[in-house]
C-alpha positions, 0 to 999 in steps of 0.5 A: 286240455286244461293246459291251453285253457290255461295259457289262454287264460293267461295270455288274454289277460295279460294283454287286457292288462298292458292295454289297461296300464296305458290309459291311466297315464295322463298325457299333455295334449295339445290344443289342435289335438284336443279337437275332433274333427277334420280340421282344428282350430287356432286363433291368432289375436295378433293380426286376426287371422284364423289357422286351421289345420287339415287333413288333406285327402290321399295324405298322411299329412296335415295342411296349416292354413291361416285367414281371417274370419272374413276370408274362411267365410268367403272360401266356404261360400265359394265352396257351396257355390261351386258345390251346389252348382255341379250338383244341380247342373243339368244334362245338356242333349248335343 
């Protein structure tokens, strides 16, 4: 009985130990990684244009799109737009 106590004991706090060994090391992040949520941030000075990076539904990958301000702001009106659109839209009787 005292044995599997024992082992018990031992095995939990080994693995408290590795899991605790690994947080201490500081590890270079990068800017997009630096943000959360579901899209980062990326700011291109040279030509204007804003790159956000995002997680595209029923993918393990992420989508890099590039626009200007004006331009993320028209997609986000036109996206409320449609939004609220089908969201209010009434039942027609055929």
């Amino acid at each position: 009985m005292k044995i599997k106590f024992f082992l018990a004991l031992a095995l939990s706090c080994s693995v408290l130990a590795g899991c605790t060994s690994g947080a201490s090391e500081e590890q270079p992040v990068s800017p997009v990684a630096q943000s959360s949520g579901t899209a980062s941030l990326v700011a291109n000075e040279e030509d204007g244009k804003i790159c956000k990076v995002r997680a595209i539904t029923g993918s393990r990958f992420k989508q890099k799109t590039c626009m200007t301000a004006e331009e993320w702001e028209n997609m986000a009106y036109e996206s409320k737009k449609g939004l609220d659109k089908n969201t209010r839209s009434k039942m027609k009787n055929d």
